[in-house]
N, C-alpha and C positions, 0 to 999 in steps of 0.2 A: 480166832480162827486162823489157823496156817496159809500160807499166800496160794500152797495149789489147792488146799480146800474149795478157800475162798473163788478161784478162779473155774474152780471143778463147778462150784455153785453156779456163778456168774453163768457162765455157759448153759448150763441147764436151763434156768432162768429167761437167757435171752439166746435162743437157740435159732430163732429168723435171722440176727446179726450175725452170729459167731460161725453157725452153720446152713445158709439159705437154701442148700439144695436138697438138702434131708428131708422124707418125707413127710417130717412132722410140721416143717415151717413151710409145704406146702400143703398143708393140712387148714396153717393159719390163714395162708391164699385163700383158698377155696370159703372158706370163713366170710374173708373177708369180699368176695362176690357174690356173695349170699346177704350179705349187709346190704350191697348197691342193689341190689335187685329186690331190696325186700321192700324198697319203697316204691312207689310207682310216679304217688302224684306229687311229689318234694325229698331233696337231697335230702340225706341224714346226713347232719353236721356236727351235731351234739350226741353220744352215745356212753352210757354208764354199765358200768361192769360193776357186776355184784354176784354173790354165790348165797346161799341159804345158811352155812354156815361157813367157822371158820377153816383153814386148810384145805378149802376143793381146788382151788388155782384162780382165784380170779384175777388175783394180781401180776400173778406169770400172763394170764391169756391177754388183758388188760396189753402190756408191756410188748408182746410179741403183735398184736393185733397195732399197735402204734407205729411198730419197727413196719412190717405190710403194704402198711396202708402211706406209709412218705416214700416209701419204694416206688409208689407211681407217683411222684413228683408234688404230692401237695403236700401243705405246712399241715402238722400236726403237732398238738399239744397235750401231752397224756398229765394228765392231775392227779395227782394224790388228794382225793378229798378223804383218804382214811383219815379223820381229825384223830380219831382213837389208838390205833396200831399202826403208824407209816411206815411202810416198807418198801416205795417206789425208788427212796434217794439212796437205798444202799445196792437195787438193781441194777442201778445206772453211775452208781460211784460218783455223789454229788455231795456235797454239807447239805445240811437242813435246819442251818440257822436260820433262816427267812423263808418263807414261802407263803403259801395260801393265807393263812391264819396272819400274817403279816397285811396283806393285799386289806381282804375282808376289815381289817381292823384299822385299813387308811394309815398303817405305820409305815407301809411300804408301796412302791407302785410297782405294777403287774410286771412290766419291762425290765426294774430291775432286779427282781425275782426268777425269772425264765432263765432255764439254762439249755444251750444250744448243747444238744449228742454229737458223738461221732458221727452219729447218723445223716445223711445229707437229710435236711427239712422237717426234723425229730425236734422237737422243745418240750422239756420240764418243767413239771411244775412244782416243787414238792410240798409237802405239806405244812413246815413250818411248824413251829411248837407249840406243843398239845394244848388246848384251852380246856378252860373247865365247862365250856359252853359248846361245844361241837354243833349240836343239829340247832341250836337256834342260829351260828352263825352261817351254816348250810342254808337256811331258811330266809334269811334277812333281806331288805331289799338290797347290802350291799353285794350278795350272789348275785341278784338279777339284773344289777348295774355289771359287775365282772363276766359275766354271762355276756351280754350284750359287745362288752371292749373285746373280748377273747376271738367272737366270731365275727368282727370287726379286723380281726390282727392275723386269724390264721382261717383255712379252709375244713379241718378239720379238730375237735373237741374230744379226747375221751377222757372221764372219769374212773378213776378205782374208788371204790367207797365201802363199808365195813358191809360183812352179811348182813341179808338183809332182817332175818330172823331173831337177831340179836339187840339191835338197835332200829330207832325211828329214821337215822340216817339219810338212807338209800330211797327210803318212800319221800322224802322230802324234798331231794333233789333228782327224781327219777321224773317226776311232771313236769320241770325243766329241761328235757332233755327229749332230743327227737326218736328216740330209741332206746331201749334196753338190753341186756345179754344178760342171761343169768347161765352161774355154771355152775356145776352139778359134776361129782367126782361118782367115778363108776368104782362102786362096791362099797361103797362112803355114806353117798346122800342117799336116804332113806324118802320112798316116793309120799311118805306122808310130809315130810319136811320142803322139799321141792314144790310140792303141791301148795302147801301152805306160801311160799316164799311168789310161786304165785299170783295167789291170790293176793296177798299183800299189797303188790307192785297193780294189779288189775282194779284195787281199793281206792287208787290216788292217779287213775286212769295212764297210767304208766303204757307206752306203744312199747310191747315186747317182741322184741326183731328176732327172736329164738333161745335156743338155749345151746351149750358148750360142753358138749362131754368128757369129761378130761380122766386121766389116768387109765384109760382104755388100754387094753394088749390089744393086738391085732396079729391075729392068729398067721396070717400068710407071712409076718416080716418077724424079726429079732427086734421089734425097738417097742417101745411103750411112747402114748401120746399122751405126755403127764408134765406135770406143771405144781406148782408150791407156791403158800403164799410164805 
């Protein structure tokens, strides 16, 4: 990919960073007060991001909702649990020699894995190379030990993880997690697939904190509120 492609991209991509006052990364604001307010009786600290299928944006929404949410001064650490398709470490221009799948598999510790952003109080996690085992290492107790050290080390947690329709993934590590987002591409996701993806995540009592409409026109302005994974 050519260097202004590649940066044409980046920007799209991470649009809270690049550009914060546009109305679309206060789109993500607004987002993200709707997440504080969705809980009443305990903070959401752990929060997974998933779409029904692949290409709605969850990984863009994921990535801008992280950039947000360390805007007001807390440690946040967005993960790539895509074990399948990673695409968090090339959002944020990092290697993906070691990450998760390294942690999980005790070849690496979590500390030396994390990588600090530009971002003041943004930390990485990326996924690390692909295993032939993905949701059982999703599943393992050593998620529920790295679970534990994560929300130990920072104030806020978010995951990107594969659609959830595709794979067991997301339902496996959505009951671990104090909240959900599922997102949903407007003229894309078909309301039977959304529905189902759902249901899915309500199957393994998943707490779903809303849903993310993405790739929206908005008739009054020139700009589109869209996103790619």
């Amino acid at each position: 990919m050519a260097p202004k492609k590649k940066m044409a991209e980046l920007k799209r991509k991470l649009i809270t960073k690049l550009n914060p006052k546009s109305p679309i990364s206060e789109q993500y604001r607004t987002i993200r007060t709707n997440i504080q307010f969705s809980s009443v009786d305990k903070d959401v600290r752990s929060i997974l991001v998933t779409s029904s299928g692949p290409g709605e944006g969850k990984s863009t929404t994921g990535a801008n909702l992280a950039v947000v949410f360390a805007e007001q001064g807390k440690s946040v650490l967005f993960v790539d649990a895509d074990l399948r398709k990673p695409t968090v470490h090339y959002t944020f221009n990092i290697t993906n020699t070691f990450g998760l799948t390294n942690v999980l598999t005790k070849q690496a510790d979590l500390k030396d894995t994390v990588f600090q952003t530009d971002e003041r109080n943004l930390y990485v996690l990326p996924s690390g190379p692909i295993p032939p085992n993905p949701a059982e290492l999703l599943g393992s107790k050593a998620m529920d030990d790295l679970m534990k050290e994560i929300l130990q080390e920072f104030d806020l947690v978010l995951f990107d993880t594969p659609p959830i329709l595709a794979v067991t993934d997301a339902q496996i590590l959505a009951n671990r997690c104090d909240g959900t987002i599922l997102v949903v591409s407007s003229g894309k996701t078909e309301i039977e697939q959304a529905a189902k993806a759902k249901e899915l995540l309500l199957s393994v009592n998943a707490s779903i904190l809303g849903t993310v409409l993405n790739n929206k026109k908005v008739k009054q302005g020139q700009y589109y509120y869209y996103g790619g994974k």
